[in-house]
N, C-alpha and C positions, 0 to 999 in steps of 0.2 A: 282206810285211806291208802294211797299207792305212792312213794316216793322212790326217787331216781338220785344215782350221784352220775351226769353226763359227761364222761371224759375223766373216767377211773382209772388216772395212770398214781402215780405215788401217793400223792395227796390220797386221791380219792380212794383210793385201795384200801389203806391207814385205816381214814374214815370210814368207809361202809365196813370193817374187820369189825373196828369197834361196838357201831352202829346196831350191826346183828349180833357180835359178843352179848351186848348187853339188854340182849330181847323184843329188837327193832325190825322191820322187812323190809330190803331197798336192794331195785336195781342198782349193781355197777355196770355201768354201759361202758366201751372203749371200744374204738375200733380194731384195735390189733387182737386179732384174732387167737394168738399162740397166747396172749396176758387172758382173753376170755376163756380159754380150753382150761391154760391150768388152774384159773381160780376156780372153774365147778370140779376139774377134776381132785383137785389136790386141795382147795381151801386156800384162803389169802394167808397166806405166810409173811409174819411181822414182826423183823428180828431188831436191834440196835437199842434204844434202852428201854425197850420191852420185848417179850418171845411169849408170841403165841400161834397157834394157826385156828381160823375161822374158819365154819363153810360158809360160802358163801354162792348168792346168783347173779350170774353174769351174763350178760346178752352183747350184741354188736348196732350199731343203729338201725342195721337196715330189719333186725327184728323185733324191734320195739312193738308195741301196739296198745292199745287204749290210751285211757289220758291218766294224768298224774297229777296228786294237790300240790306236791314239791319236786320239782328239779333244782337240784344243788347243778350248776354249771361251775363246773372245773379244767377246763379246757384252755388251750390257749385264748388271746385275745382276736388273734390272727383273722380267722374266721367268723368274726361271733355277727356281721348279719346275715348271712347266710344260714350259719348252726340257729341262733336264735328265731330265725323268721320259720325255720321248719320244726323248731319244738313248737311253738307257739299252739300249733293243731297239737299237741299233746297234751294242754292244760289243761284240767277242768275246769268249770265256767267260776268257781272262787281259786283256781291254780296258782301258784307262785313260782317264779324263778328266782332263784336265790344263786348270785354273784359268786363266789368266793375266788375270782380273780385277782390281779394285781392290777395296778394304773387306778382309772377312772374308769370302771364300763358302766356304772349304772346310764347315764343318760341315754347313751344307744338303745339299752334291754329295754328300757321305759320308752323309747321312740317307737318301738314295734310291737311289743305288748301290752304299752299302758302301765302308766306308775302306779298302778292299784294290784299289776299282778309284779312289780321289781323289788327287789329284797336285795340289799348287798351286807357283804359279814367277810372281815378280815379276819386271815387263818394266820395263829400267831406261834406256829412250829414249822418244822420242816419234815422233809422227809426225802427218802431218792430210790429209785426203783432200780436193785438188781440184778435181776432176772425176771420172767415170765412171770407173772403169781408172789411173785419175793419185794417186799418194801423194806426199807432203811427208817425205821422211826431216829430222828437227830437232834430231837430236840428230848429235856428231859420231865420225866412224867408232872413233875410238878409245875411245870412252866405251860401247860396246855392251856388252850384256852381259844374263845372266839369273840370277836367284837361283831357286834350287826347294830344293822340300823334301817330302817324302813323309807320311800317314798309314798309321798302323797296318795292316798286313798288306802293303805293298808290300813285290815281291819287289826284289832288286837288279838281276833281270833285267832286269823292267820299269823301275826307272828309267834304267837303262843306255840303253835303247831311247828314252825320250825323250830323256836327255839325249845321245845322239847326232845324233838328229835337230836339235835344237835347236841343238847344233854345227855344224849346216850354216849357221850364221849368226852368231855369235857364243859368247864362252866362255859357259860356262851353271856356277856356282858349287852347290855341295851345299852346302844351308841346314841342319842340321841342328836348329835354332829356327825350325821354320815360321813360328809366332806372332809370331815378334823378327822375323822376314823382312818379314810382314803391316804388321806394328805400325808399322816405319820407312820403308814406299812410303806406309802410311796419312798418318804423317806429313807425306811432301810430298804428296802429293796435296791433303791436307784446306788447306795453307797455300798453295801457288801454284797448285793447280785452283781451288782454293775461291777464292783472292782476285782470282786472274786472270778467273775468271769477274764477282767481283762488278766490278773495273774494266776488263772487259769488252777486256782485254788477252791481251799471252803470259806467259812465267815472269817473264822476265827487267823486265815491267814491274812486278812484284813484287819482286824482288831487289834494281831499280838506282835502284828512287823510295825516299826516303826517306820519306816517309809511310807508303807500305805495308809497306816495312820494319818499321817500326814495329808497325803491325797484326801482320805476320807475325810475329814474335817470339812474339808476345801466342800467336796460333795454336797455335806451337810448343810452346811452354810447356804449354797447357791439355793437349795431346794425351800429351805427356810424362808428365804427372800422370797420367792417367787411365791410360793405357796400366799404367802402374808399379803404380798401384791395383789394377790388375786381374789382377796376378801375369805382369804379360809382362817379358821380356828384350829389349829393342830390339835387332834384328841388325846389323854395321855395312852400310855401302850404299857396294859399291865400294873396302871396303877400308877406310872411313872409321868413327870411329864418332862417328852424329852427336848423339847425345844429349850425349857430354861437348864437341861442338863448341859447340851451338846450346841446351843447357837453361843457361838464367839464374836466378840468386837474389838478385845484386846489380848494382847499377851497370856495375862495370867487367866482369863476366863479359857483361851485355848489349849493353853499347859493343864486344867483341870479336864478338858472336858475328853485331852488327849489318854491323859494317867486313868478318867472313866469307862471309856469304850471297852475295854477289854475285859472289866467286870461286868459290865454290861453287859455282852456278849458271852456269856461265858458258857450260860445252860444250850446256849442255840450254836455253839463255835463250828459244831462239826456238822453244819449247814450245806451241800452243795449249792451252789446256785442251778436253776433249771435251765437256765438260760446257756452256760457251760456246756451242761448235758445237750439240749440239744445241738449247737456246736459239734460237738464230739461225735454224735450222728448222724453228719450230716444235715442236721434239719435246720430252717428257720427259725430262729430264737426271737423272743417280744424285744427289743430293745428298743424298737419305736414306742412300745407301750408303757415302759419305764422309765430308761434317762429322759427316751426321747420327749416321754411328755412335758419335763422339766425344762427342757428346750424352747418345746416350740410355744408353754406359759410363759416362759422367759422371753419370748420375740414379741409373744402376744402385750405383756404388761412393760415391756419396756426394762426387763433384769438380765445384767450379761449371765453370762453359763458358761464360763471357756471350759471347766474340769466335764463336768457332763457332755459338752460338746465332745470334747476330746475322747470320752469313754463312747460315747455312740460310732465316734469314726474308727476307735480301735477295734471294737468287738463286730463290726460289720466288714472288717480286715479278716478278723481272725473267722467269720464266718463265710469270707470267701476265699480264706484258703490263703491269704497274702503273709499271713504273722499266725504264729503258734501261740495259744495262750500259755503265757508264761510268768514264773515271779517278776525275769528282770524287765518285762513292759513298764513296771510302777515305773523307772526311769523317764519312760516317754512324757512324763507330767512336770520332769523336773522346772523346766522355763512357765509354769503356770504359778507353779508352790515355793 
């Protein structure tokens, strides 16, 4: 069998290190050409709360060829009908793409491939690329882990296959509420990518400030509603279920769920967001694919969003150059919180 991780920047790096660590074959595909030299020349290099270096193979898309039973897509969301409509000739005829995006993308992957070849699997660590071939593993080894969950027509073959592979590096969890699985990575993400970015921090500068905290609550909450509007089941994350953790109605349910966050957070604190990152260089970040989607559920079901509103207009400021991401932005939420 041939599998692929498509869009091997930190994340995927991580994971294919692992992957072949532990006596697996997979392209890491990426376009940037100086991240594929050093990984064959020099091996994936994975320092922060682990150190190892991997060899590993790496290729660029334009030299891909034959077809693959798994493509892991790891790439932004930005692109994905376009990237997805040209993997698709890469599948083989039982092939799977398997998500491990942020937001919602199964439903697109399935518009163009077929819900028999879409797989989605929330990645429940971080990580952030250094240099060329160099990742930041950020999350701590005991905290790793994958949630997946399958559409319509997978066989159990094919999930087995991925989630084997996927065991070459951590437990990997059957979701059996895709949705619920989506809905509470959407969660954190939208509250400490989103606010990390807007104060231009890591998670944990969300979790441990009490202003942000504050913000993030607010976050929380919005996404909760909507989510629930929209006939989703929040899946637990790690065993936890965080909605009856962190959703608030009064006082003392928010002073508890305020004093939780930061233990909560604690093994993943020194998270970047990617979204920062790309900011930082330049590039277009998903924020559409995050708060924004919290948003435009929230127009759709009838649930305001002023905080998410708010974080979509700041960090599309800071990604054109108008506002620096910084601590003191938390400010800019004061008249909402």
């Amino acid at each position: 069998m041939r599998y692929a991780i498509y869009g091997a920047g930190s994340l995927g790096t991580v994971l294919g290190a692992y992957i072949t660590k532990n006596g697996g074959e997979i392209d890491l595909i990426n376009r940037n050409r100086a991240h594929v030299d050093a990984l064959n020349e020099k091996g994936a290099r994975i320092t922060g709360t682990t150190d190892m270096t991997v060899p590993v193979h790496a290729i660029t898309p334009d030299e891909m060829t034959g077809k693959y039973d798994v493509i892991l897509l790891m790439t932004k969301q930005l692109n994905n009908r376009k990237v997805v409509t040209n993997l698709k000739d890469f599948l083989t005829e039982d092939g799977v793409i398997v998500t491990l995006q942020n937001g919602l993308p199964e439903p697109l992957i399935a518009e163009i491939v077929g819900s028999d070849h879409t797989m989605g699997c929330t990645v429940e660590w971080g990580a952030t690329m250094s240099e060329s071939g160099v990742c930041i593993l950020t999350s701590a080894p005991d905290s790793l882990s994958f949630h997946m969950g399958k559409m319509d027509g997978i066989s159990d073959k094919q999930f087995k296959t991925v989630t084997d592979l996927l065991e070459l590096m951590c437990p990997v969890h059957e979701e059996e509420n895709l949705i619920g699985a989506r809905w509470s990575k959407l969660l954190i993400n939208s509250t400490f990518s989103g606010l990390g970015t807007v104060v231009g921090g890591v998670f944990g500068d969300v979790s441990e400030n009490k202003e942000a905290r504050k913000v993030a609550l607010y976050c929380m909450k919005e996404c909760i509603d909507v989510g629930h509007a929209s006939g989703a089941t929040f899946a637990p994350v790690q065993g936890k279920n965080i909605t009856k953790l962190f959703y608030w109605t009064n006082g003392l349910k928010k002073a508890f769920a305020s004093f939780l966050m930061p233990i909560a957070m604690k093994k993943h604190r020194n998270i970047e967001p990617s979204m920062l990152r790309d900011i930082r260089n330049g590039k277009m970040c998903e924020i559409d694919e995050i708060n924004g989607i919290i948003c435009a559920y929230g127009r759709k079901y009838g649930v305001a969003t002023p905080v998410n509103d708010r974080i979509v207009e700041i960090i599309k400021k800071e990604q054109g150059g108008e506002i620096t991401p910084k601590a003191e932005n938390i400010k800019l939420f004061e008249d909402l919180v």
